[in-house]
Every structure is written in C-alpha cells, then in structure tokens.
DSSP file (Angstrom, degrees, kcal/mol; ACC not computed):
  #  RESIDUE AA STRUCTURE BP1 BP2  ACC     N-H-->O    O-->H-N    N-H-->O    O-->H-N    TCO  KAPPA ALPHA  PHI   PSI    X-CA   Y-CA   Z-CA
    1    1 A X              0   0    0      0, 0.0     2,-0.9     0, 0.0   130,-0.2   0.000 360.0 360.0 360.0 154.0    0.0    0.0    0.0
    2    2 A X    >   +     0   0    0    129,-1.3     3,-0.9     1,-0.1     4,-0.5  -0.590 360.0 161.8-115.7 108.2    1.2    3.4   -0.4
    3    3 A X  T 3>  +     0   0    0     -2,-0.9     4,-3.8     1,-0.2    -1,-0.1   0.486  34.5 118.4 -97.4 -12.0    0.4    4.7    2.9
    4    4 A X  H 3> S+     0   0    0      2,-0.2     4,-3.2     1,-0.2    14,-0.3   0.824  85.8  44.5 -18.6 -53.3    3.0    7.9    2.3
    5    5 A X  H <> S+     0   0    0     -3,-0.9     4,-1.7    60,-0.3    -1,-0.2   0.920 108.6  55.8 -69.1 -53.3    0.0   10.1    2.7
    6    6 A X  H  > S+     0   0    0     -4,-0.5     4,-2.1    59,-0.2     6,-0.2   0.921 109.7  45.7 -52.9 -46.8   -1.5    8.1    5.9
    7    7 A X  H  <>S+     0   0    0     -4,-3.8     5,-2.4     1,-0.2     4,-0.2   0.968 109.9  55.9 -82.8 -28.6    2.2    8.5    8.2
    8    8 A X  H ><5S+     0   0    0     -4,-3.2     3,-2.0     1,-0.2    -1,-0.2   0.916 106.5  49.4 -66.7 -10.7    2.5   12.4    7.3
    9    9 A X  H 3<5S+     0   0    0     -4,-1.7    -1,-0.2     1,-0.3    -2,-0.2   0.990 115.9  44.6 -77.0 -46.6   -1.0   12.9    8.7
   10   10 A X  T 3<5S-     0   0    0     -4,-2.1    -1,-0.3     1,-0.2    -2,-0.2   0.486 120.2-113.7 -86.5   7.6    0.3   11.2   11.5
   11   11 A X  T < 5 +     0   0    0     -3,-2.0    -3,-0.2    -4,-0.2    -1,-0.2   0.462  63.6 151.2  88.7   2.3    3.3   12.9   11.6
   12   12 A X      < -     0   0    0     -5,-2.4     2,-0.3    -6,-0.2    -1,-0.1   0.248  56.6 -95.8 -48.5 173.8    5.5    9.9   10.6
   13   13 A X        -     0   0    0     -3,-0.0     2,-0.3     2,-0.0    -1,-0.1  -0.730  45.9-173.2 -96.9 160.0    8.7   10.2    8.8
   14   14 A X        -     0   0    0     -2,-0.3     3,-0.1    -3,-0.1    -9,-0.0  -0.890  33.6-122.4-137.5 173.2    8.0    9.7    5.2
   15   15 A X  S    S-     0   0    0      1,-0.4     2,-0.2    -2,-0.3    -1,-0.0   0.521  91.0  -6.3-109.8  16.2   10.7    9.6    2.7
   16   16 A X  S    S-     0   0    0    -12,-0.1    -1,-0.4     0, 0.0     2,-0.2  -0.782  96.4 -69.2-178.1 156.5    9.3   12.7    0.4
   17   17 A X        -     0   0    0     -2,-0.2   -12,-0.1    -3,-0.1   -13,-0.1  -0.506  51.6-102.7 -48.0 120.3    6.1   14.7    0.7
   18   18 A X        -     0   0    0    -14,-0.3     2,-0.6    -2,-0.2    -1,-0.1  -0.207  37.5-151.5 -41.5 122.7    2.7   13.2   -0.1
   19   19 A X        +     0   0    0     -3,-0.1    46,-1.4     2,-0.0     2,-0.2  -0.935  38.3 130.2-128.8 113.3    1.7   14.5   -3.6
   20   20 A X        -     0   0    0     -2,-0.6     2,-0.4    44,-0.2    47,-0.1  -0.857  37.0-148.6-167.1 152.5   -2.0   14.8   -4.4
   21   21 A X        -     0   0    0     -2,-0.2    47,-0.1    45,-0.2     4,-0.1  -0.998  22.4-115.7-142.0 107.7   -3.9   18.0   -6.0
   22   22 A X  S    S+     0   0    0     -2,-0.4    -1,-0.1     1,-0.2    46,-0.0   0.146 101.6  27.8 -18.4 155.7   -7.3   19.1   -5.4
   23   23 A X  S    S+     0   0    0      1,-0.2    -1,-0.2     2,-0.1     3,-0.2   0.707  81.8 156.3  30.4  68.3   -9.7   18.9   -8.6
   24   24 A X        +     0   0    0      1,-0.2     2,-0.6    44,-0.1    -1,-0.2   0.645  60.7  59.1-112.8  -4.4   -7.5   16.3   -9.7
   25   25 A X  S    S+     0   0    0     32,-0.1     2,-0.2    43,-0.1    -1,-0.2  -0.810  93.5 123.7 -86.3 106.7   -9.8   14.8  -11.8
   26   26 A X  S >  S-     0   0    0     -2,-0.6     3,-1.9    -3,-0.2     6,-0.2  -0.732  72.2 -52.8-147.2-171.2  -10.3   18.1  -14.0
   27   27 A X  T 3  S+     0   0    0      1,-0.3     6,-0.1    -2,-0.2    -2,-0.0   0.424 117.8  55.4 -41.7 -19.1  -10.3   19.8  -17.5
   28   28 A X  T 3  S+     0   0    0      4,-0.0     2,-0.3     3,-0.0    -1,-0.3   0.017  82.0  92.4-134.9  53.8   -6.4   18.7  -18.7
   29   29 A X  S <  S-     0   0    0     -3,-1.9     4,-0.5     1,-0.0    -4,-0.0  -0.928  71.1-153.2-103.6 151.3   -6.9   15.1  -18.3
   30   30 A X  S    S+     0   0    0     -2,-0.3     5,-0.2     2,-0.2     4,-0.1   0.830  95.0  56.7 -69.1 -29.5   -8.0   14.0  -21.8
   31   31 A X  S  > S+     0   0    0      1,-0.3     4,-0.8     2,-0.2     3,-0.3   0.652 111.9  49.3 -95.9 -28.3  -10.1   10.8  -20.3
   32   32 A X  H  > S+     0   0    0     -6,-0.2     4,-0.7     1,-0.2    -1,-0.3   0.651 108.3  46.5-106.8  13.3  -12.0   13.6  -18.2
   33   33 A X  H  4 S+     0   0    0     -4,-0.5     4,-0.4    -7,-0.1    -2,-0.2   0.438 114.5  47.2 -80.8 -10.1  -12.7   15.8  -20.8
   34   34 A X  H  > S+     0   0    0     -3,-0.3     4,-0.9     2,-0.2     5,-0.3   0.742 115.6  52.9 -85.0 -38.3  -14.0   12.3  -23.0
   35   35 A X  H  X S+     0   0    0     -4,-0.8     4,-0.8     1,-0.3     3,-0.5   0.944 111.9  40.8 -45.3 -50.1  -16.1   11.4  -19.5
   36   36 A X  H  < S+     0   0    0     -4,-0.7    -1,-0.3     1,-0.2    -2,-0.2   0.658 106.0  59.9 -90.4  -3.4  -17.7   14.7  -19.3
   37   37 A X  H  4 S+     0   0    0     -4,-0.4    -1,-0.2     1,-0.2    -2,-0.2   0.468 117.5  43.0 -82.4  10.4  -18.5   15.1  -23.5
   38   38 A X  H  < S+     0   0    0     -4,-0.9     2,-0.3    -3,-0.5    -2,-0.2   0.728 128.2  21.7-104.0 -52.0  -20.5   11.7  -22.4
   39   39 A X  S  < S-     0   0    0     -4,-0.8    -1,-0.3    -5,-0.3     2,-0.0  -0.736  74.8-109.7-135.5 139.0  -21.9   13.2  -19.2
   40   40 A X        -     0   0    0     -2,-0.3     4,-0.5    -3,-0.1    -1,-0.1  -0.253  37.0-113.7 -58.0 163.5  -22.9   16.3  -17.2
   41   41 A X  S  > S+     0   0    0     45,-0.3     4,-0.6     2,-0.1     3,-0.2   0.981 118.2  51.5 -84.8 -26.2  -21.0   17.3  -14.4
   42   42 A X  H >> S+     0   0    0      2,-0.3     3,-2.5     1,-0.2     4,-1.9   0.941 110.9  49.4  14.9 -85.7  -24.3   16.5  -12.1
   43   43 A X  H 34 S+     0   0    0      1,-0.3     4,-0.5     2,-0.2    -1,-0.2   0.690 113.6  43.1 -55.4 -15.2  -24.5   13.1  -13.6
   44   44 A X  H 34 S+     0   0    0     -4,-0.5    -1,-0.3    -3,-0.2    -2,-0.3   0.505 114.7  52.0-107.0  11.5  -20.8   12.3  -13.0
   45   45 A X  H << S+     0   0    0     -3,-2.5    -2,-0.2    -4,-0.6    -3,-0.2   0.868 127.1  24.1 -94.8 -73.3  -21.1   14.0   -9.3
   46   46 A X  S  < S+     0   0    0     -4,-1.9     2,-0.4     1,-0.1    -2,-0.2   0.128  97.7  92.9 -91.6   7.5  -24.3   11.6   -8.5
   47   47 A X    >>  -     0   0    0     -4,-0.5     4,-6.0    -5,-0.2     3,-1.3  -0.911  66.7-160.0-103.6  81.0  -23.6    9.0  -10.8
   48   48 A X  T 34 S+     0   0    0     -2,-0.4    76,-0.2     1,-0.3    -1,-0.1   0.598  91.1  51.7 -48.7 -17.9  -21.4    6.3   -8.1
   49   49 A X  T 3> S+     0   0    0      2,-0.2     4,-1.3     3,-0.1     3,-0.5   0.740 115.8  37.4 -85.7 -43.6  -19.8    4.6  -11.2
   50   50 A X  H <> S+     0   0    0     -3,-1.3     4,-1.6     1,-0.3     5,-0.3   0.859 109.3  54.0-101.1 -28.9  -18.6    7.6  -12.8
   51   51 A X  H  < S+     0   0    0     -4,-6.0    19,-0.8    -8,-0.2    -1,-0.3   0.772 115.3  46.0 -83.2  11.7  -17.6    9.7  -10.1
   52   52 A X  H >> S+     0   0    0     -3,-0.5     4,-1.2    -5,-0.3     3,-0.7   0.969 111.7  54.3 -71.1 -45.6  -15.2    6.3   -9.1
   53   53 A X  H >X S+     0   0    0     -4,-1.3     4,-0.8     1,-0.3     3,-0.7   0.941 115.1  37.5-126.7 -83.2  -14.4    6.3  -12.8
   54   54 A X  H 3< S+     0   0    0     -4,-1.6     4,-0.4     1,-0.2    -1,-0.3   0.725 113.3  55.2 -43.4 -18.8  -13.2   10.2  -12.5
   55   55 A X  H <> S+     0   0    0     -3,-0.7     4,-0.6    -5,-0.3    13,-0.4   0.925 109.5  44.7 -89.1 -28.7  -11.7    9.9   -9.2
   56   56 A X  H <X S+     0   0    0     -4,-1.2     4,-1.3    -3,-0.7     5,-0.2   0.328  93.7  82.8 -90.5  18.8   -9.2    6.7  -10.3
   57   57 A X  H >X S+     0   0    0     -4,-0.8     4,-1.9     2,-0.2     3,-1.2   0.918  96.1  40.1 -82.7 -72.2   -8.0    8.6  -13.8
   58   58 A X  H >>>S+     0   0    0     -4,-0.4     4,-2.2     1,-0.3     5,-1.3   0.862 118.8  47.9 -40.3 -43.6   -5.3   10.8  -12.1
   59   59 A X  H 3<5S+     0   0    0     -4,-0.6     4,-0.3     1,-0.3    -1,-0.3   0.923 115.0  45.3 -66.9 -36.9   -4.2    7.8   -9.9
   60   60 A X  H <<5S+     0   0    0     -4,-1.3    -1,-0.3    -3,-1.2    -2,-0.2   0.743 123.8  33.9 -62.3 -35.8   -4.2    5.8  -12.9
   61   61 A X  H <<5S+     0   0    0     -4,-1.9    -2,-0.2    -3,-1.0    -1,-0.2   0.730 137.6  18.9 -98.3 -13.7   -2.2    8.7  -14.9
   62   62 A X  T  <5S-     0   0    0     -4,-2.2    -3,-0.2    -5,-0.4    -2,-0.2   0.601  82.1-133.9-142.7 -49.0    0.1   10.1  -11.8
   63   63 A X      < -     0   0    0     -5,-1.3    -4,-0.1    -4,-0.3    -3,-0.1   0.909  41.8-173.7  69.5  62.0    0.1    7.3   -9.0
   64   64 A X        -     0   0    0      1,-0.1   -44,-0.2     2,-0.1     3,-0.1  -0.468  31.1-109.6 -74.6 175.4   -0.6   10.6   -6.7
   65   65 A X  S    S+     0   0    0    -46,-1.4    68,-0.7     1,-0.1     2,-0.5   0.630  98.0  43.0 -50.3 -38.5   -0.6    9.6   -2.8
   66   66 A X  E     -a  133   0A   0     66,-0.1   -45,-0.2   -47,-0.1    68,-0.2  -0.944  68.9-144.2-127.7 145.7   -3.6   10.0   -2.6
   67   67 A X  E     -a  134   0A   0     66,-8.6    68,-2.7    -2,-0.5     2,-0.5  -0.600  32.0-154.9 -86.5 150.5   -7.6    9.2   -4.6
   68   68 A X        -     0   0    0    -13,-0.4    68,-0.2    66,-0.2     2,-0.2  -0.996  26.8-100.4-125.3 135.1   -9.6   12.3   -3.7
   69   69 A X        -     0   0    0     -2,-0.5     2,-1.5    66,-0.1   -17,-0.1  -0.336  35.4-129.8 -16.8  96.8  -13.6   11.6   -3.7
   70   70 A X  S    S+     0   0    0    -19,-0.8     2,-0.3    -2,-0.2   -15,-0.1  -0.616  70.7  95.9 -62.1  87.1  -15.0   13.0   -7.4
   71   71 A X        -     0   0    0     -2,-1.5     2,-0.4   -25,-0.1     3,-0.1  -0.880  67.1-116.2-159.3-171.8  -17.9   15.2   -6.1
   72   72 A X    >   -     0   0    0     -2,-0.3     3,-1.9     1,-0.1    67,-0.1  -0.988  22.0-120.2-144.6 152.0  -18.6   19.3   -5.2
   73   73 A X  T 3  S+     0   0    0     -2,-0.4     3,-0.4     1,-0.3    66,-0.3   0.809 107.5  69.2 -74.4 -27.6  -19.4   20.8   -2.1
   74   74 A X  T 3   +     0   0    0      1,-0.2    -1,-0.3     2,-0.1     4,-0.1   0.243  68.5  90.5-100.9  46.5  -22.1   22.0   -3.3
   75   75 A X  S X  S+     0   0    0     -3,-1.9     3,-1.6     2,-0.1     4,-0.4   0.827  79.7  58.1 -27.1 -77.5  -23.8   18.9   -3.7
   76   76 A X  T 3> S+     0   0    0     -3,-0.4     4,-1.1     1,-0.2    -1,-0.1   0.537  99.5  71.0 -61.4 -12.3  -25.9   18.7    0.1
   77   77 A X  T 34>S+     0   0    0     -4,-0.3     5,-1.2     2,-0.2    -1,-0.2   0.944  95.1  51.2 -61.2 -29.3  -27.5   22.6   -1.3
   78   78 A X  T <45S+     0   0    0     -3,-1.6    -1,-0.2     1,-0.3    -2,-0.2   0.838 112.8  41.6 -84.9 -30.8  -29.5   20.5   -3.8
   79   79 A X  T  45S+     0   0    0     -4,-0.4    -1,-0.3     1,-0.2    29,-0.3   0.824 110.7  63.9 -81.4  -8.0  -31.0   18.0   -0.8
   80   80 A X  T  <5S-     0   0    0     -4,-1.1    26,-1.9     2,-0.2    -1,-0.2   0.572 132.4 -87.4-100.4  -2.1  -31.4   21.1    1.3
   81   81 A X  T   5S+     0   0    0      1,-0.4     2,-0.5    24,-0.2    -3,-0.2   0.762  85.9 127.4 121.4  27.1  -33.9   22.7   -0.9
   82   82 A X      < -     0   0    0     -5,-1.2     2,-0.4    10,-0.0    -1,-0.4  -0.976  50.7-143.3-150.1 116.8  -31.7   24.8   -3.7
   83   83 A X        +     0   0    0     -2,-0.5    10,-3.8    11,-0.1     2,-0.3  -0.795  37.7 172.5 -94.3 117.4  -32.6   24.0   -7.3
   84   84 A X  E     -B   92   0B   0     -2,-0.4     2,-0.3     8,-0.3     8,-0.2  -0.769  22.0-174.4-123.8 175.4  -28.9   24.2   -8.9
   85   85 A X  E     -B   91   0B   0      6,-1.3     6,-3.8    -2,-0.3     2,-0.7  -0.977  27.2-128.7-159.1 167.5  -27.5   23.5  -12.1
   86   86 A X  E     +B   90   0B   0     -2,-0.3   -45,-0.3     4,-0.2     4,-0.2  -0.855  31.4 177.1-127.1 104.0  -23.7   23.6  -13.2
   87   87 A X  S    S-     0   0    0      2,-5.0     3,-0.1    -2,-0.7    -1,-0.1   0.111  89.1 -42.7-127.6  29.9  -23.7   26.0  -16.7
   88   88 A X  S    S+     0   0    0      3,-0.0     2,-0.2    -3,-0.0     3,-0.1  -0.921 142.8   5.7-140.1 -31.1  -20.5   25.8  -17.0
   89   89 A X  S    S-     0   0    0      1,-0.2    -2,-5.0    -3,-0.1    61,-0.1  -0.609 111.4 -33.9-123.4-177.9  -20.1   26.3  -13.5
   90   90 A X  E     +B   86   0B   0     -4,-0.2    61,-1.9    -2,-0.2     2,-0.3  -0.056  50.3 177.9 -43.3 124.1  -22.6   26.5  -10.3
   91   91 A X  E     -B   85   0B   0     -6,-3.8    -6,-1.3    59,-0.1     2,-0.4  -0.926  15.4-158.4-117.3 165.6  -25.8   28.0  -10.7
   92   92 A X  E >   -B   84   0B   0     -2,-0.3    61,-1.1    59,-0.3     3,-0.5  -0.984  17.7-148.3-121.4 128.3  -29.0   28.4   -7.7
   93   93 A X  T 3  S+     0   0    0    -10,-3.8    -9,-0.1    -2,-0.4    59,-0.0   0.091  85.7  32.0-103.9  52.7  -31.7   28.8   -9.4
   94   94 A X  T 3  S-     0   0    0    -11,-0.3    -1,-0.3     2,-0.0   -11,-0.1  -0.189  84.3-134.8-178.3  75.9  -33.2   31.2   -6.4
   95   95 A X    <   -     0   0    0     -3,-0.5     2,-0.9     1,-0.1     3,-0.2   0.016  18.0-121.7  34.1 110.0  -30.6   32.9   -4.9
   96   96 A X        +     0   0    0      1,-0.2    -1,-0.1    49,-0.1     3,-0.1  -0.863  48.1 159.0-122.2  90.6  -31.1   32.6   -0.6
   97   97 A X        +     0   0    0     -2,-0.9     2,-0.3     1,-0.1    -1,-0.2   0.625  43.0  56.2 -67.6 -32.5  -31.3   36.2    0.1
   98   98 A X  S  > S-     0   0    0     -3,-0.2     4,-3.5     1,-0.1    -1,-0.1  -0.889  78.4-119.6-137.0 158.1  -32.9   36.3    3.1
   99   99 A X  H  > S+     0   0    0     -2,-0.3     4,-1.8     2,-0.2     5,-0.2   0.861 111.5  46.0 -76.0 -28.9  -32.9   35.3    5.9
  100  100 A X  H >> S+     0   0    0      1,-0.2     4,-1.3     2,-0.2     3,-0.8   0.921 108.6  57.3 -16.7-101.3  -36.2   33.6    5.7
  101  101 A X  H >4 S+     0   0    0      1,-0.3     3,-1.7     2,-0.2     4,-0.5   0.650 106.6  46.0   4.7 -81.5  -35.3   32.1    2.8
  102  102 A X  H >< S+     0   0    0     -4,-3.5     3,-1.6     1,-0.2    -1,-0.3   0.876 112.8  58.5 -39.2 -51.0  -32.0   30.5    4.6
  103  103 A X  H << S+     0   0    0     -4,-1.8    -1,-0.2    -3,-0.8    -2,-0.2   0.795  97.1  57.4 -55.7 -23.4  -34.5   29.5    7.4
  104  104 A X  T << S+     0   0    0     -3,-1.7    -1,-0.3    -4,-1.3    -2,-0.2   0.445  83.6 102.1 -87.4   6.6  -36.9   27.5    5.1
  105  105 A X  S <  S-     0   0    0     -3,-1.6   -24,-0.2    -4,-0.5     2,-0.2  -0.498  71.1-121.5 -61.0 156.2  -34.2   25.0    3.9
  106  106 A X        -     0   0    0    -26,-1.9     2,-0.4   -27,-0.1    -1,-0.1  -0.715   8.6-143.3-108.7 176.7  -34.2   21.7    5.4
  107  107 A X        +     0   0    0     -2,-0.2   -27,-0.1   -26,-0.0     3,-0.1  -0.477  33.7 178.1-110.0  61.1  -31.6   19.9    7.3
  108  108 A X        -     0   0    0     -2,-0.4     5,-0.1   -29,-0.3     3,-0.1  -0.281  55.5 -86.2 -55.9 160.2  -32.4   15.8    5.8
  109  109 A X     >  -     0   0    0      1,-0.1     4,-1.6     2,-0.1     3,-0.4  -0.275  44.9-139.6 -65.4 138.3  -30.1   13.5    7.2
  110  110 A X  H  > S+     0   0    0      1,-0.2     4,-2.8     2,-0.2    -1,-0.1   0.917  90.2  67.4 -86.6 -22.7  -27.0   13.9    4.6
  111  111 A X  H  4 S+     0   0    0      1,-0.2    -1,-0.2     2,-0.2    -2,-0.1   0.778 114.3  27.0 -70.2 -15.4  -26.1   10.2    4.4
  112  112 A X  H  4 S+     0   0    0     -3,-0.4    -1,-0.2     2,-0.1    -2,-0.2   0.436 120.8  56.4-134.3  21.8  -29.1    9.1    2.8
  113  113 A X  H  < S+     0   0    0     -4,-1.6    -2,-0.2    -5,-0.1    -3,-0.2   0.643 124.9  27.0 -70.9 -24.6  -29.7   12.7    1.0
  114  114 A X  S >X S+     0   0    0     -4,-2.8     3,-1.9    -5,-0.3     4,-1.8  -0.150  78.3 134.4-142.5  26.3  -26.3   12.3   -0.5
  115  115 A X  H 3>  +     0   0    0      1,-0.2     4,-1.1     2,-0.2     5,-0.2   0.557  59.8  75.8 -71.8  14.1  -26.0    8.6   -0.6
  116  116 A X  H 3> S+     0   0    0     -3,-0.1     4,-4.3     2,-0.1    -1,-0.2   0.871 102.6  48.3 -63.2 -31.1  -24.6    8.7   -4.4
  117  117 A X  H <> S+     0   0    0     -3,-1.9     4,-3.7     1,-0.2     5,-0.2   0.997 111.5  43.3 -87.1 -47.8  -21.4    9.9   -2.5
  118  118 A X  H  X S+     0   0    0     -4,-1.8     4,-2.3     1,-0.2    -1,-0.2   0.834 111.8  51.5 -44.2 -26.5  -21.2    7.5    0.0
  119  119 A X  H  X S+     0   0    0     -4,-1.1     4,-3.2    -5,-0.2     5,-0.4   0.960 108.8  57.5 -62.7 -65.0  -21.9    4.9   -2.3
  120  120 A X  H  X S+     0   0    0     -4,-4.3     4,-4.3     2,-0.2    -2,-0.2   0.948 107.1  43.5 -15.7 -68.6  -18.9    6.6   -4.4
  121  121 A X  H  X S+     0   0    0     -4,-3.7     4,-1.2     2,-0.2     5,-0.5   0.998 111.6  56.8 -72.3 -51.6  -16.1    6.3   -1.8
  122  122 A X  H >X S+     0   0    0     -4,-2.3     4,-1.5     1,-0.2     3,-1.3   0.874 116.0  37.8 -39.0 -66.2  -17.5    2.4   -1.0
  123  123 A X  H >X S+     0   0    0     -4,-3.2     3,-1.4     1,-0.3     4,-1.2   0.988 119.9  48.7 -84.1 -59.7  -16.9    1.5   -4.9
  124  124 A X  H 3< S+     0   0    0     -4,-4.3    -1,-0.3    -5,-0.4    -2,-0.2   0.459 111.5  45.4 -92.4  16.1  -13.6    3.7   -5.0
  125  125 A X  H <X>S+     0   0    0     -3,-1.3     4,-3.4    -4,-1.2     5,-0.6   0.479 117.0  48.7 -91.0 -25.6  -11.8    2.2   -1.7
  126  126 A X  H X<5S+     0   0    0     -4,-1.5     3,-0.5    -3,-1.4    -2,-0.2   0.987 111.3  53.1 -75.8 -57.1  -12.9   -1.6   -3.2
  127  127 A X  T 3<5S+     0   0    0     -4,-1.2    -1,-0.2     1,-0.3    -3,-0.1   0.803 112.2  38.3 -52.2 -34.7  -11.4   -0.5   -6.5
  128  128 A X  T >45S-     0   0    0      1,-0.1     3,-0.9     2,-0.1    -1,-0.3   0.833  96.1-145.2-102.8  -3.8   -7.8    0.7   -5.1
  129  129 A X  T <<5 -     0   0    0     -4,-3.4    -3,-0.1    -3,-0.5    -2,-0.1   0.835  64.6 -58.0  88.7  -1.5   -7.7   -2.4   -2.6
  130  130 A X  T 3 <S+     0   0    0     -5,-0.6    -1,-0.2     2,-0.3     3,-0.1   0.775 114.3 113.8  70.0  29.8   -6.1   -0.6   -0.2
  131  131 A X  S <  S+     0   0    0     -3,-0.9  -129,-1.3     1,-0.3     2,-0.3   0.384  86.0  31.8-118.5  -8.8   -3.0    0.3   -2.3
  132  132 A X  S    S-     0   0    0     -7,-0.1    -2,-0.3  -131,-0.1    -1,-0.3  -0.961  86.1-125.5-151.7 136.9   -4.0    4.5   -2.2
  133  133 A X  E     -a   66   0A   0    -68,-0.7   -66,-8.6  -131,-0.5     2,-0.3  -0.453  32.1-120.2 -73.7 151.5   -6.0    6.2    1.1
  134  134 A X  E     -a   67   0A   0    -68,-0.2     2,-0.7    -2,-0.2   -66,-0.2  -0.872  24.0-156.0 -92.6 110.1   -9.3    8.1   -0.1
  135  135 A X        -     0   0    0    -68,-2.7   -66,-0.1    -2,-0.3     2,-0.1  -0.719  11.1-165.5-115.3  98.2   -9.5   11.6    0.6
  136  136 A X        -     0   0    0     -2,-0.7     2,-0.4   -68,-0.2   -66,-0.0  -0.059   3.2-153.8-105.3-144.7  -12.9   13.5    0.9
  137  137 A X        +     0   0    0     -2,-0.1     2,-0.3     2,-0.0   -65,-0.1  -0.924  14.9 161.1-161.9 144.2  -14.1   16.8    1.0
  138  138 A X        -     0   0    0     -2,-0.4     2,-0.4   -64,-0.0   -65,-0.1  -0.962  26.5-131.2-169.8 172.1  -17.0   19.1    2.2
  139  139 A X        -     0   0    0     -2,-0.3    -2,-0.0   -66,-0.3   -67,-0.0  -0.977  23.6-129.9-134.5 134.6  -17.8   22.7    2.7
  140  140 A X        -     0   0    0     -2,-0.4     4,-0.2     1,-0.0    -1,-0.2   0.304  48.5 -83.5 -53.6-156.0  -19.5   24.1    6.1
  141  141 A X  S  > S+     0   0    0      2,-0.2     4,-3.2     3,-0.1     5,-0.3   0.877 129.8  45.5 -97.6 -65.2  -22.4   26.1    5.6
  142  142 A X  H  > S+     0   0    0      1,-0.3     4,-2.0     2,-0.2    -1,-0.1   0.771 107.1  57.9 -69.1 -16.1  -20.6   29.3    5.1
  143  143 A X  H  > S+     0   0    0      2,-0.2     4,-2.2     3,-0.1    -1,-0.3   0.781 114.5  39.1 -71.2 -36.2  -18.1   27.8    2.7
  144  144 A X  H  4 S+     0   0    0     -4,-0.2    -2,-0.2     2,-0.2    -1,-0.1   0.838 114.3  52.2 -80.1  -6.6  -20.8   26.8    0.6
  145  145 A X  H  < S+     0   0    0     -4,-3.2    -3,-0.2     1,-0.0    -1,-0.2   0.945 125.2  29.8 -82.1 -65.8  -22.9   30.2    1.3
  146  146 A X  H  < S+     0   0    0     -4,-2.0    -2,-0.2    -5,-0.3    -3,-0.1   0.498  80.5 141.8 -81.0 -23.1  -19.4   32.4    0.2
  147  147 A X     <  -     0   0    0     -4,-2.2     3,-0.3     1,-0.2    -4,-0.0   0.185  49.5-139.7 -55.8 135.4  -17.8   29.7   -2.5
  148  148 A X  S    S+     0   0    0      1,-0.2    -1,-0.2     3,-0.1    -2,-0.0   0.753  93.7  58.3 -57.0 -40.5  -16.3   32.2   -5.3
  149  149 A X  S    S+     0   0    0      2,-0.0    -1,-0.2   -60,-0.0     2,-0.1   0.730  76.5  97.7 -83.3  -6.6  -17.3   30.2   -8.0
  150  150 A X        -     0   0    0     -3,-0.3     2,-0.4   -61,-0.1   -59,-0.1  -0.498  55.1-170.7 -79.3 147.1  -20.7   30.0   -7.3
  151  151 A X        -     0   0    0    -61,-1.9   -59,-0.3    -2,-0.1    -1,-0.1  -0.959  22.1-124.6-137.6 114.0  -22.7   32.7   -9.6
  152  152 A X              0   0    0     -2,-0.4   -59,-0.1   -61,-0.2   -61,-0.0  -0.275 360.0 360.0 -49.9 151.1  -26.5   33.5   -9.2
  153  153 A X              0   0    0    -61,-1.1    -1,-0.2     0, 0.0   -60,-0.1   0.456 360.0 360.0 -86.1 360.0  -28.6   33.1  -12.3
C-alpha cells in the first residue's frame, strides 16, 4: 500500500512529501474531458460509477498519494432545498437572500440525502484495494454560502 499520505498525517517520517492536487480529476486530463462530453457534471457527481471512474483517472495517470472523492461541495445545497444547475459552472436557481429564505431550507439526514457519494467512496476504496488512502471533501455552511465560484442566475 502506499500509505506515504497516511504517516504524514500522522506525523511519521515519510521519505518525500505526499503528492495529491485538489480537482485532480479536471479539464487537462483527456479521459475527463471524453467522460464529461459523455456526461454532465451533475450526472458524474451523482452518478457512483462515474464519479469512481473520475476519481481513479489521475491515480491511474500520476500514481498521486492519494484518490480524492470526485464530487462538489455544493452537492448537500440541492438535498437542502436549492434548485442548482452547473452551466458551466454552479448555478441556484433562487438565490437565498434572506434570511427567511436560509430559514426554510431543510436539514435531511446527509447520508441518505447524498447517498450517491457514500456509495462513491464504498466502490472507489474496493477499487484501489487498499494500495492508495481516499480523501474527501466538504464545505460548512458558510463555505458553501461564500464559494467564489458560485454565480447567481
């Protein structure tokens, strides 16, 4: 296993720095630009097969240290009551101005609002076998209120 990633967390000696990149599956792999001329990015977010499919192409191409989870933080917006769409990038399509607004989302449990992703990391830890740790991701409330990229419609 390559476990490089696992002793720095733990502070271990390692014999070089863990090397692994956000948004490493992204726009200048070729095989995720074929994925997504197949697929929205949505479908390959909520789709468990394809976001395994996207998460093992760097490891596959690079042998990082680590698989990072192929999904977006702003995923849990959609189960919380926030009609989004990704056109090229995030859209809401109602904007949570107020605070009303903010109040009337709901809080559903996220593990079976957002079981595409759990489902995800189950298929993409049987798939490396235990030969690369899984590293995933979320945003609190106020990353995902503030995120930069996001642009109201």
């Amino acid at each position: 296993m390559n476990d490089r990633f696992l002793r720095a967390c733990r502070r271990e000696p390692v014999d070089r720095r863990p090397l692994w990149i956000m948004r490493q599956a992204g726009r200048y792999l070729p095989e995720y630009r074929a994925l997504r001329g197949r697929w929205d990015f949505l479908t390959v977010c909520k789709t468990p097969e394809l976001a395994v499919e996207a998460s093992l192409m760097p490891i596959r191409r690079f042998r990082f240290d680590a698989a990072i989870v192929f999904s977006d933080i702003l995923l849990p917006l959609e189960a919380m009551g926030c009609a989004m769409t990704f056109d090229p990038g995030p859209r809401l399509a109602a904007p949570l101005r107020t605070r009303a607004q903010v109040g009337a989302l709901r809080a559903p449990p996220m593990a079976g609002a957002m079981a595409c992703v759990g489902e995800a990391v189950r298929l993409l830890r049987r798939e490396l076998d235990g030969k690369t740790p899984v590293l995933g991701f979320c945003g609190d409330p106020f990353t995902a209120a503030t995120d930069s990229r996001r642009r109201s419609a």
